[in-house]
NUDREN-538657 format. One record per residue (C-alpha): x negated, y negated, z; chain; residue number from 1; residue in three letters. Coordinates in steps of 0.1 Angstrom, whole numbers, padded with zeros to 4 digits. Example, Ala and Ser with C-alpha at 12.3 -4.5 7.8 and 13.67 -1.06 7.14 Angstrom:
<rec c1="-0123" c2="0045" c3="0078" kette="A" nr="1" rest="ALA"/>
<rec c1="-0137" c2="0011" c3="0071" kette="A" nr="2" rest="SER"/>
This chain:
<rec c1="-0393" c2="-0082" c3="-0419" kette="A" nr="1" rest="UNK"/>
<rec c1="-0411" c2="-0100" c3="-0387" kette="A" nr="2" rest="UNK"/>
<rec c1="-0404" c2="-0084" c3="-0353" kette="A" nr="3" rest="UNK"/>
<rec c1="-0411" c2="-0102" c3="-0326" kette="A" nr="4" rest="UNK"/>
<rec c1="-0419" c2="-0083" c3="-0292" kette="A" nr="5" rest="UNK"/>
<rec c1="-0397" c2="-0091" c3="-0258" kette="A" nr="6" rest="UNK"/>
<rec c1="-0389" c2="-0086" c3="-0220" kette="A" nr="7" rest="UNK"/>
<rec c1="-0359" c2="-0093" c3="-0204" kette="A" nr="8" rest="UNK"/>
<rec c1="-0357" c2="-0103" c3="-0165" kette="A" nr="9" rest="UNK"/>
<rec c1="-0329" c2="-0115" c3="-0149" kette="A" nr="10" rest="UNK"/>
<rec c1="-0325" c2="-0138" c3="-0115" kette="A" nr="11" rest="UNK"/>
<rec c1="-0297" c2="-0127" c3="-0095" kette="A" nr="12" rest="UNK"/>
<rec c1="-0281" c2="-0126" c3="-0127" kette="A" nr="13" rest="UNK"/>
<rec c1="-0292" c2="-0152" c3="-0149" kette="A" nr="14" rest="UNK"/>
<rec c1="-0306" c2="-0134" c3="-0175" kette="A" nr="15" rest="UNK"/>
<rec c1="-0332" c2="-0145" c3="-0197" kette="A" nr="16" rest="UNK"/>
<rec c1="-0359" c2="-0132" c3="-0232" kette="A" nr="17" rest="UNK"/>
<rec c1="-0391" c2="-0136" c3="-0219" kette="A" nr="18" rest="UNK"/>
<rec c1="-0420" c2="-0138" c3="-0247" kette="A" nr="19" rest="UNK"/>
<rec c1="-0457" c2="-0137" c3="-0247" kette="A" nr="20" rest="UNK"/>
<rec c1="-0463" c2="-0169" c3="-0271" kette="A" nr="21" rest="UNK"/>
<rec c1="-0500" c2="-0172" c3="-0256" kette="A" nr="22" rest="UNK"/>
<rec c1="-0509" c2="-0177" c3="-0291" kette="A" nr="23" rest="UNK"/>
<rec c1="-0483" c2="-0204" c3="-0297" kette="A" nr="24" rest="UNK"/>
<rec c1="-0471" c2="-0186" c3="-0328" kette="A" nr="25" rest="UNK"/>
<rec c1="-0433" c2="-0197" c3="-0325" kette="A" nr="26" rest="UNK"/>
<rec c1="-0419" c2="-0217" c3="-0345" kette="A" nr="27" rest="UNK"/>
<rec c1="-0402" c2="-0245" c3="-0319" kette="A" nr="28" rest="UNK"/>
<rec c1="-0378" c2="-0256" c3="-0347" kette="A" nr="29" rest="UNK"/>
<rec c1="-0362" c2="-0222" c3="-0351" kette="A" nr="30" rest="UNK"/>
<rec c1="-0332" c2="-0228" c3="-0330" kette="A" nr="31" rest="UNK"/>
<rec c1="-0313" c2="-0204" c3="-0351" kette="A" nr="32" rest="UNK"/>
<rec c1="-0334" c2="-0179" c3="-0336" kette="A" nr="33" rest="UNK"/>
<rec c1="-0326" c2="-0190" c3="-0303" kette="A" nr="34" rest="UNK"/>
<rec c1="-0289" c2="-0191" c3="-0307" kette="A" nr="35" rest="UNK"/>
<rec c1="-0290" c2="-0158" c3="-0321" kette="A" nr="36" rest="UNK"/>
<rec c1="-0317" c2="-0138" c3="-0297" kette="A" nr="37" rest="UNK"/>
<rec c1="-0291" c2="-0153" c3="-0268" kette="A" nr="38" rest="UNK"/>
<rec c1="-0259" c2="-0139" c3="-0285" kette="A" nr="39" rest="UNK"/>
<rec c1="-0248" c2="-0104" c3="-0263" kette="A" nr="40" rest="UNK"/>
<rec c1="-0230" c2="-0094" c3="-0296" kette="A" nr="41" rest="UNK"/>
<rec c1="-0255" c2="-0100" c3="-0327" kette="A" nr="42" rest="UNK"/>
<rec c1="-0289" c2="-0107" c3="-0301" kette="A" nr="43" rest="UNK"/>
<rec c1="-0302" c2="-0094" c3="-0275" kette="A" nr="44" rest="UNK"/>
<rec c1="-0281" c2="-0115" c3="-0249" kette="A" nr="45" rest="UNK"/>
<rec c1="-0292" c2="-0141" c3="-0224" kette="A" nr="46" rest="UNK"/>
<rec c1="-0288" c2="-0172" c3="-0205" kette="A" nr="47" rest="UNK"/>
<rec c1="-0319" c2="-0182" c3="-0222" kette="A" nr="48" rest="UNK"/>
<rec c1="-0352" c2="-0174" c3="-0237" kette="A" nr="49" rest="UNK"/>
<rec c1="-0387" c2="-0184" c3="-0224" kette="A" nr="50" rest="UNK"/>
<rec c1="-0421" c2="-0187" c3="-0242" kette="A" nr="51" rest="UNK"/>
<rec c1="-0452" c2="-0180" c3="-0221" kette="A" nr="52" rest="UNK"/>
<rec c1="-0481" c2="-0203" c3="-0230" kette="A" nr="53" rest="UNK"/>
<rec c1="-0518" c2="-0212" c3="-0216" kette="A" nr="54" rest="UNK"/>
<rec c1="-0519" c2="-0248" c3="-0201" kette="A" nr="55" rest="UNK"/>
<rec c1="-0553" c2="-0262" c3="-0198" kette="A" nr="56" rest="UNK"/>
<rec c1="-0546" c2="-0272" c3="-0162" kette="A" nr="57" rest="UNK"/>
<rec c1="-0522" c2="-0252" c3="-0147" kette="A" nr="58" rest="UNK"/>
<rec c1="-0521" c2="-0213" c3="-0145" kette="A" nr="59" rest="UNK"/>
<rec c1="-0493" c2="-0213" c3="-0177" kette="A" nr="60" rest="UNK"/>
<rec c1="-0466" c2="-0230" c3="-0193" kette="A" nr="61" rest="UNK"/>
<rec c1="-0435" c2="-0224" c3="-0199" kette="A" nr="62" rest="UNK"/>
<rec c1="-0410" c2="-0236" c3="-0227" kette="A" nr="63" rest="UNK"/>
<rec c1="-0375" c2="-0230" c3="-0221" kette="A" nr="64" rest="UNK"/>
<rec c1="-0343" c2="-0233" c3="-0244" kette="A" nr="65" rest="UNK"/>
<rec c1="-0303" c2="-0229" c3="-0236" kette="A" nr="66" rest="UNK"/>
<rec c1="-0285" c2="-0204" c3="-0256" kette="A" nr="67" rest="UNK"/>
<rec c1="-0276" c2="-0236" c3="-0278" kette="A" nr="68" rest="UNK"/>
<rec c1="-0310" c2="-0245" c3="-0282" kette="A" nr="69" rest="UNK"/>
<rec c1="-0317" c2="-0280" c3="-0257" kette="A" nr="70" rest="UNK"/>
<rec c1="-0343" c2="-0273" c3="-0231" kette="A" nr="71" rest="UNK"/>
<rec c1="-0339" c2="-0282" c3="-0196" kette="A" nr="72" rest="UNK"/>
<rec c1="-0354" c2="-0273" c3="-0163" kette="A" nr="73" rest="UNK"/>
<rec c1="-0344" c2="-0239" c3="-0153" kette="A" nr="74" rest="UNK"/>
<rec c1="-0349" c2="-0223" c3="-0120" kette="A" nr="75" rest="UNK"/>
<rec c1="-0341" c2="-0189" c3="-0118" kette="A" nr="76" rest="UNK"/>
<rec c1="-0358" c2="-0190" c3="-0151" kette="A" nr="77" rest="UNK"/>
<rec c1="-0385" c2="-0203" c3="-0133" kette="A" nr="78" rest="UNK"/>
<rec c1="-0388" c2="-0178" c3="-0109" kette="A" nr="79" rest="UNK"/>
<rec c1="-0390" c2="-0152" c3="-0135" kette="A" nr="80" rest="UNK"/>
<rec c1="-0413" c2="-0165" c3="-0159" kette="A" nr="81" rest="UNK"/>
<rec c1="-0440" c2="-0160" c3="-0128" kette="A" nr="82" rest="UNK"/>
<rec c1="-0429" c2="-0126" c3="-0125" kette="A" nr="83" rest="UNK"/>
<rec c1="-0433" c2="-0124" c3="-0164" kette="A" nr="84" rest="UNK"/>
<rec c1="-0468" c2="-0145" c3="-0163" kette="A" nr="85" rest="UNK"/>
<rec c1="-0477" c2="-0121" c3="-0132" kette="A" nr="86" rest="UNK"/>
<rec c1="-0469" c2="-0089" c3="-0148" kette="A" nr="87" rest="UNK"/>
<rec c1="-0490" c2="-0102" c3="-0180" kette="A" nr="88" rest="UNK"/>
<rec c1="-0524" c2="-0106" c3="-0152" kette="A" nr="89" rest="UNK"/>
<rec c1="-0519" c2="-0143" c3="-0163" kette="A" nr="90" rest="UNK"/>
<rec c1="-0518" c2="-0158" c3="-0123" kette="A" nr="91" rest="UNK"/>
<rec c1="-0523" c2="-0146" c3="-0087" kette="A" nr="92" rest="UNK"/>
<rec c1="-0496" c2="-0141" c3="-0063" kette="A" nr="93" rest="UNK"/>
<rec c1="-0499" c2="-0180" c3="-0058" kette="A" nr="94" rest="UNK"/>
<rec c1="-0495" c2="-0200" c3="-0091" kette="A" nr="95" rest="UNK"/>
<rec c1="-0487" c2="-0232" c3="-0102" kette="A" nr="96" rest="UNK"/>
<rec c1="-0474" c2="-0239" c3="-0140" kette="A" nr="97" rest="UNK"/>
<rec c1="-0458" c2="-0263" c3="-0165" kette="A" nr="98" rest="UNK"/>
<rec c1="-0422" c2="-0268" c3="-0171" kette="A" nr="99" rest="UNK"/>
<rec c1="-0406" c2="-0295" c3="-0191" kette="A" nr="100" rest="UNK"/>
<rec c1="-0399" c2="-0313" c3="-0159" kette="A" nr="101" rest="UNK"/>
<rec c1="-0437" c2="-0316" c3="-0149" kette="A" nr="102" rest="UNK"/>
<rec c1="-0459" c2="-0289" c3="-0129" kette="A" nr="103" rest="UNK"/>
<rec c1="-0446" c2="-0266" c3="-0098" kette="A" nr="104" rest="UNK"/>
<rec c1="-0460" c2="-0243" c3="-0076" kette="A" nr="105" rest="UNK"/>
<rec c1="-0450" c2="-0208" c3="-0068" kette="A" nr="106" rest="UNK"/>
<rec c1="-0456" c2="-0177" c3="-0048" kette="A" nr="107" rest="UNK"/>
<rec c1="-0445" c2="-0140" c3="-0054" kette="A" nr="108" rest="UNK"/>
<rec c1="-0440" c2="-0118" c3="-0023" kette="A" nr="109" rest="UNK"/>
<rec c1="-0425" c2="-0086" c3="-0028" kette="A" nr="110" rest="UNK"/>
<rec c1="-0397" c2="-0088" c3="-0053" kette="A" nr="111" rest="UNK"/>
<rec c1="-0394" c2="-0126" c3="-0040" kette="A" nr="112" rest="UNK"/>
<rec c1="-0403" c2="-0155" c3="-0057" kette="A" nr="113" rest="UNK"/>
<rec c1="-0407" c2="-0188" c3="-0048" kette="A" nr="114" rest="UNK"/>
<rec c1="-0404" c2="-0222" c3="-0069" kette="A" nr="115" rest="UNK"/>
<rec c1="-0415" c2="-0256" c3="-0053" kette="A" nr="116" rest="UNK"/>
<rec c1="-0390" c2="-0280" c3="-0069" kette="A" nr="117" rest="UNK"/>
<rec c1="-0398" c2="-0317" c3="-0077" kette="A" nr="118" rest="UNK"/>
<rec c1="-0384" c2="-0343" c3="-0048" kette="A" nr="119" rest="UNK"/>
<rec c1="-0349" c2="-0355" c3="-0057" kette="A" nr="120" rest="UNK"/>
<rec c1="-0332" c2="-0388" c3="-0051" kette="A" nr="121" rest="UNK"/>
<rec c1="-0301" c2="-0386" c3="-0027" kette="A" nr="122" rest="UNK"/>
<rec c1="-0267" c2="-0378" c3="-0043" kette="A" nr="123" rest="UNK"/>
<rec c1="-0243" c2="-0403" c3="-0054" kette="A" nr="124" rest="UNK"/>
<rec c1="-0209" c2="-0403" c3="-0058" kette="A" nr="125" rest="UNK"/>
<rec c1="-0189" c2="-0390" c3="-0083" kette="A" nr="126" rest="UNK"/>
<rec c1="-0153" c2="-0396" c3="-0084" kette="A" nr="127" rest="UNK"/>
<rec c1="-0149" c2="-0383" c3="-0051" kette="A" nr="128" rest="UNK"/>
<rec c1="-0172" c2="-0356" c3="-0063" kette="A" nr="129" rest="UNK"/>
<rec c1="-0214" c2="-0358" c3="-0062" kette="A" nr="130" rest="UNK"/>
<rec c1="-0241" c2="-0359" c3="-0087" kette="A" nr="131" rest="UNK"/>
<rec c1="-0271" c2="-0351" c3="-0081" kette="A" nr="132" rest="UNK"/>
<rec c1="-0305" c2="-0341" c3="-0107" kette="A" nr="133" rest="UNK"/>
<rec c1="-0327" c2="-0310" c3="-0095" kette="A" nr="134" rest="UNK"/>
<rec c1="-0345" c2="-0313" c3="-0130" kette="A" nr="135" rest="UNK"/>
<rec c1="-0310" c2="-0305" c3="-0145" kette="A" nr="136" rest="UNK"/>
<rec c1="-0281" c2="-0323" c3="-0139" kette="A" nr="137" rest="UNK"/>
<rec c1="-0253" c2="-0315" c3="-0118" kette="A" nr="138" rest="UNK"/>
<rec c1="-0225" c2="-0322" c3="-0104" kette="A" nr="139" rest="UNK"/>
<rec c1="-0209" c2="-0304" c3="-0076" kette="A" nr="140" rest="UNK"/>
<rec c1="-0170" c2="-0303" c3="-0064" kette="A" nr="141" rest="UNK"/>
<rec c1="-0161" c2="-0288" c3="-0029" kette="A" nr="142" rest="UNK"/>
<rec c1="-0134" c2="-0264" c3="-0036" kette="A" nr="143" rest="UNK"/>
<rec c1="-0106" c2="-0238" c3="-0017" kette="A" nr="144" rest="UNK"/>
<rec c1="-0104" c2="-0202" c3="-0027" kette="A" nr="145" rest="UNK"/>
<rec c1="-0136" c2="-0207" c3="-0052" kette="A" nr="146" rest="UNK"/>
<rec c1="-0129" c2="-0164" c3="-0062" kette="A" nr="147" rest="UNK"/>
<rec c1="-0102" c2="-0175" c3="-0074" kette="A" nr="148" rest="UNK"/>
<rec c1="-0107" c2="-0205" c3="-0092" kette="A" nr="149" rest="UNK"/>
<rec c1="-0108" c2="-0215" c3="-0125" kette="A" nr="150" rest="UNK"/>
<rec c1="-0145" c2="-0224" c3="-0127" kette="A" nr="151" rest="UNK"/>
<rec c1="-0143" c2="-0221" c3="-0171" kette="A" nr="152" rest="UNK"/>
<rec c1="-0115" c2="-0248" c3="-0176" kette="A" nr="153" rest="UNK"/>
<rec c1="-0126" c2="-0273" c3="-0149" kette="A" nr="154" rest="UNK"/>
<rec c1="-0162" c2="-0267" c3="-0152" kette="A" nr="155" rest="UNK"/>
<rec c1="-0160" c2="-0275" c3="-0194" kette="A" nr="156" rest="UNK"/>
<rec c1="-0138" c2="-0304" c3="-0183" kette="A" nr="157" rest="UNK"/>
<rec c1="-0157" c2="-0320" c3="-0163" kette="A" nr="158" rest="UNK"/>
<rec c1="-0190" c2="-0311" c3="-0183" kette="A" nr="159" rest="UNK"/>
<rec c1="-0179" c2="-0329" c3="-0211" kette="A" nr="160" rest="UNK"/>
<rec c1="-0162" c2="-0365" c3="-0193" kette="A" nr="161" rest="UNK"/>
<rec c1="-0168" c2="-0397" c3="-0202" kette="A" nr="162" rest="UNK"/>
<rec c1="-0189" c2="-0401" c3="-0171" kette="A" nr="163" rest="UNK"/>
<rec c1="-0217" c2="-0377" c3="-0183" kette="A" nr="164" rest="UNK"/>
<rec c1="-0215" c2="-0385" c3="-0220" kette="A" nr="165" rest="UNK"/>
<rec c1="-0235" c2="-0382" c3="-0239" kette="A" nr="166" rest="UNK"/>
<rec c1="-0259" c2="-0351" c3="-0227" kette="A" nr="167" rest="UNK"/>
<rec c1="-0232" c2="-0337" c3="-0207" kette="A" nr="168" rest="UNK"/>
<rec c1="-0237" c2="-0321" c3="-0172" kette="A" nr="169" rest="UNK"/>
<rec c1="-0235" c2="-0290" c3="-0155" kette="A" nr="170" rest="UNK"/>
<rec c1="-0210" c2="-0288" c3="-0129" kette="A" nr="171" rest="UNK"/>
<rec c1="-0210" c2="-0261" c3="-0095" kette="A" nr="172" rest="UNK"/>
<rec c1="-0180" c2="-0256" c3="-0076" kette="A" nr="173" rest="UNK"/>
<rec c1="-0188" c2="-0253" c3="-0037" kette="A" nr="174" rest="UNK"/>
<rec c1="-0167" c2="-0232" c3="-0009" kette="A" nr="175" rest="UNK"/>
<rec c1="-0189" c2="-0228" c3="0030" kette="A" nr="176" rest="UNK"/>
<rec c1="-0183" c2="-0198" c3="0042" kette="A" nr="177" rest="UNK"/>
<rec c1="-0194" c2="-0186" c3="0077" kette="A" nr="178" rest="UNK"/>
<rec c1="-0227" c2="-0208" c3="0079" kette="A" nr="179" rest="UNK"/>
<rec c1="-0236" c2="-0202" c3="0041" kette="A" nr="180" rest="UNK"/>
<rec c1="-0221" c2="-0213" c3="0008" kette="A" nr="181" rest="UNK"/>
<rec c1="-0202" c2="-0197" c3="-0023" kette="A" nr="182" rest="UNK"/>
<rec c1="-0214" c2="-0212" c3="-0055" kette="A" nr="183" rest="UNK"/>
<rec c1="-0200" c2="-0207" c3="-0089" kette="A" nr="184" rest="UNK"/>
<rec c1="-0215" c2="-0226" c3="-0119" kette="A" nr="185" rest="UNK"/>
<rec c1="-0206" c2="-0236" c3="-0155" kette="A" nr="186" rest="UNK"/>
<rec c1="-0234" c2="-0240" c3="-0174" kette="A" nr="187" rest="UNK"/>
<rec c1="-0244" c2="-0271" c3="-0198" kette="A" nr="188" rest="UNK"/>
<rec c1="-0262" c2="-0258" c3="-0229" kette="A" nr="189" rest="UNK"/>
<rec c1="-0244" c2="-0217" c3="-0220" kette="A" nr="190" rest="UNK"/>
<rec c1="-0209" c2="-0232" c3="-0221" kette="A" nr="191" rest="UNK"/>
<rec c1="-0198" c2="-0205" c3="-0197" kette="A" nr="192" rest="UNK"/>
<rec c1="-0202" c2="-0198" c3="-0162" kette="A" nr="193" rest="UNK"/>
<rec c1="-0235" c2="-0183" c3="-0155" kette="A" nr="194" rest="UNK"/>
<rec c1="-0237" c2="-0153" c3="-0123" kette="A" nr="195" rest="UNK"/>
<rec c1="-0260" c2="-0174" c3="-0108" kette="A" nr="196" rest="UNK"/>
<rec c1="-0277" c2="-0211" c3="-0117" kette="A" nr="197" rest="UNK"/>
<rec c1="-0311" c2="-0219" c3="-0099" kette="A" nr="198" rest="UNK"/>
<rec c1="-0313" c2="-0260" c3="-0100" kette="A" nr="199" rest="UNK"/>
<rec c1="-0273" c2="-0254" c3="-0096" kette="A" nr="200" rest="UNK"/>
<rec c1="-0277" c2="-0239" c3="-0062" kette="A" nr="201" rest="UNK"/>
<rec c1="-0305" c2="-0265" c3="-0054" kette="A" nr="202" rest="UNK"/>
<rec c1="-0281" c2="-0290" c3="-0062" kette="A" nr="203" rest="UNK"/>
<rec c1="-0252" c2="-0276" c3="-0043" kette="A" nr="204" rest="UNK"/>
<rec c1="-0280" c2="-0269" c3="-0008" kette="A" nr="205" rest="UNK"/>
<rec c1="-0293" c2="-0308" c3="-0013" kette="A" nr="206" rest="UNK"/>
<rec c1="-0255" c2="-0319" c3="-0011" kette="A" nr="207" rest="UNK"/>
<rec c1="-0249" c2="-0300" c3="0017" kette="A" nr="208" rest="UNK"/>
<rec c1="-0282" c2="-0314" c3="0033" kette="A" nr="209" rest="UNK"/>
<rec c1="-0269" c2="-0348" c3="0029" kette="A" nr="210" rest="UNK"/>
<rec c1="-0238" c2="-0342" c3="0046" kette="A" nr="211" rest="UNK"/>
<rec c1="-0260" c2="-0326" c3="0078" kette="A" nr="212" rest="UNK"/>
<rec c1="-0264" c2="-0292" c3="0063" kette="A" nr="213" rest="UNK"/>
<rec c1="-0292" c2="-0280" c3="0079" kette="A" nr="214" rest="UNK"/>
<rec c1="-0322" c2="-0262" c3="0062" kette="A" nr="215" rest="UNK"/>
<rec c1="-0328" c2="-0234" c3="0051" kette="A" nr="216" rest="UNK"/>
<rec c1="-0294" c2="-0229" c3="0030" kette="A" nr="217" rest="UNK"/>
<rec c1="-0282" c2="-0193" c3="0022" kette="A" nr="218" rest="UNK"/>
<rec c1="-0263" c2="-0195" c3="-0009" kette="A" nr="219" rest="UNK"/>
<rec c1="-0243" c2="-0165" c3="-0024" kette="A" nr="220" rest="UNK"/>
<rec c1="-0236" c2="-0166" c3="-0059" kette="A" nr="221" rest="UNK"/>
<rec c1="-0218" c2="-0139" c3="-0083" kette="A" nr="222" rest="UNK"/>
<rec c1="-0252" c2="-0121" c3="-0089" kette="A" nr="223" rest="UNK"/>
<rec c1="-0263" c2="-0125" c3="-0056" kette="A" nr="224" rest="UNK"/>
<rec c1="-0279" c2="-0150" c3="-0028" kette="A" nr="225" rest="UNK"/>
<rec c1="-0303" c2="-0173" c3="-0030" kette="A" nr="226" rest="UNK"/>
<rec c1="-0323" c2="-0193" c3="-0004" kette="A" nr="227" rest="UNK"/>
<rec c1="-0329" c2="-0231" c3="-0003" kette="A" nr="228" rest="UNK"/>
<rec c1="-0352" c2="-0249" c3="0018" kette="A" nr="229" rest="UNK"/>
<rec c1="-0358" c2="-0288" c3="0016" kette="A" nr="230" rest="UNK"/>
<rec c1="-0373" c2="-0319" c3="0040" kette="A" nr="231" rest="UNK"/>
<rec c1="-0348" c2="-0350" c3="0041" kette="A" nr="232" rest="UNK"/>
<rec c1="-0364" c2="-0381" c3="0035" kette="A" nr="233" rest="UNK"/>
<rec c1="-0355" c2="-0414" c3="0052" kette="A" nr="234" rest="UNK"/>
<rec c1="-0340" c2="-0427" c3="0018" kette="A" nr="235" rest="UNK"/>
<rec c1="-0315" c2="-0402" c3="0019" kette="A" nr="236" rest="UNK"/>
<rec c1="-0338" c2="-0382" c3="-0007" kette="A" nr="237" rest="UNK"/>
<rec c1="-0354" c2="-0347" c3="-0004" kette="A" nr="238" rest="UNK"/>
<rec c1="-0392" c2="-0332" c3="-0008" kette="A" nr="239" rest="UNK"/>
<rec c1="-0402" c2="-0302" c3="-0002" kette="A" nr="240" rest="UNK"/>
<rec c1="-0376" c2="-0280" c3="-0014" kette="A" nr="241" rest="UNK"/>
<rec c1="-0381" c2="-0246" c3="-0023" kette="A" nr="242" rest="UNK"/>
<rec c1="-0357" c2="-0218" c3="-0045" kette="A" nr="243" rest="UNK"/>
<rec c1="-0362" c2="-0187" c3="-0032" kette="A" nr="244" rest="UNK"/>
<rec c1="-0347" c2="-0153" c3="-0046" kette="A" nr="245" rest="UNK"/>
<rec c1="-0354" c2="-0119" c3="-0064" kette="A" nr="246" rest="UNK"/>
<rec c1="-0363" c2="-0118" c3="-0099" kette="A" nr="247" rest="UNK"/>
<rec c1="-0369" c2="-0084" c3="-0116" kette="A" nr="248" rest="UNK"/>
<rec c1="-0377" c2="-0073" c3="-0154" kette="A" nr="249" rest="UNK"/>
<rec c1="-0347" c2="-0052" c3="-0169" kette="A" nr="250" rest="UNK"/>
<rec c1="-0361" c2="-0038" c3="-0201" kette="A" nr="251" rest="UNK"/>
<rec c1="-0385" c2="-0047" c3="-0231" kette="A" nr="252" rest="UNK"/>
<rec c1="-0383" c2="-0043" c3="-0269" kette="A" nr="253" rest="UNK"/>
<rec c1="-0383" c2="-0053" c3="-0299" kette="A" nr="254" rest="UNK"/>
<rec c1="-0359" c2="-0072" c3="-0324" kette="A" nr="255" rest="UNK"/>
<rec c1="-0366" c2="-0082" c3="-0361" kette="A" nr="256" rest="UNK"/>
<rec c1="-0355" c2="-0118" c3="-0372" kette="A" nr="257" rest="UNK"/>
């Protein structure tokens, strides 16, 4: 029985298998293997699994797929596939890779890393509500009492309206606090709310920015805060934004499939 080698890191809690596929030996049809290396009762258990590759003009690539298999840009996965790429002597402290969005630039300091995101088009409106795409798509709903609130029923709700049929969206739920923002997230491609959701807090920090939010953006999500930083554009747009935040290996192994 093949056993195929792993590391797990995790983002403020969003969790992700990290492999080594420098020699491009996965299969990318296998989705069953996805689904069940992302299960936390039969798998290992993650928010997602990432493939490590050599790109020809970047430092690396990276492949991502959703516990359901789809692929999407991820960036707390982002974040911690450098760490993983870093920790393989792969880049330097400064590193630019491949995601399935197009190429982005990074930076480790300390436990930190840094993602440069791709400029986004201003937010639109939503039923009262915004949408916005940080390489994902999101939509984000300004909320009272978010520790209380029923992020799984509203969030699936929303996530699967006629508005964002047929791919769906993911949908974060907003509460300012003191200067910063509470963000809580469910998930497109999870189907559950996540700890924490990079291009979700993104999102969240962008809409805030276009309603005179100033930059940088703390954010404090269930698995812990996050830093956004962003240029506003005369179109109502944004370049220059950054996702900043810890990103740290939790174990390695091994699991037969």
């Amino acid at each position: 029985m093949p056993v195929v080698n792993f590391h797990k890191y995790q983002g403020t809690g969003n969790d992700f298998i990290m492999i080594d596929d420098r020699h491009e030996s996965f299969d990318e049809s296998r989705l069953d293997l996805i689904q069940h290396w992302c299960d936390r009762k039969f798998g290992i258990g993650a928010d997602g699994v990432i493939f490590i590759r050599e790109h020809s003009e970047w430092d690396f690539s990276m492949l991502f797929f959703n516990p359901d298999g789809s692929q999407s840009l991820c960036g707390n996965g982002s974040r911690c596939a450098v760490k993983f790429a870093y920790s393989l002597g792969m880049v330097p402290m400064k590193c630019t890779f491949q995601a399935v969005d197009g190429a982005h630039e990074a930076q480790i300091f300390n436990n930190t890393v840094r993602v440069k995101m791709r400029d986004v088009g201003p937010p639109v409106d939503a039923d009262g509500d915004y949408f916005i795409n940080t390489g994902s798509p999101h939509h984000v709903k300004m909320v009272r009492e978010l520790s209380g609130f029923d992020v799984v029923s509203e969030g699936r709700m929303i996530r699967h309206s006629d508005r964002y049929q047929p791919g769906g969206t993911n949908v974060n739920f907003v509460e300012p606090d003191n200067g910063e923002l509470m963000v809580r997230t469910f998930e497109r491609g999870v189907e559950a709310e996540t700890l924490s959701c990079g291009t979700g807090v993104t999102a969240v920090a962008l809409v805030m920015g276009a309603r005179d939010f100033q930059s940088p953006v703390k954010i404090r999500t269930m698995g812990g805060d996050l830093r956004v930083t962003f240029s506003r554009r005369e179109d109502g747009g944004f370049e220059e934004i950054y996702l900043e935040g810890p990103a740290e290996k939790v174990f390695e192994g091994t699991i037969a499939y």
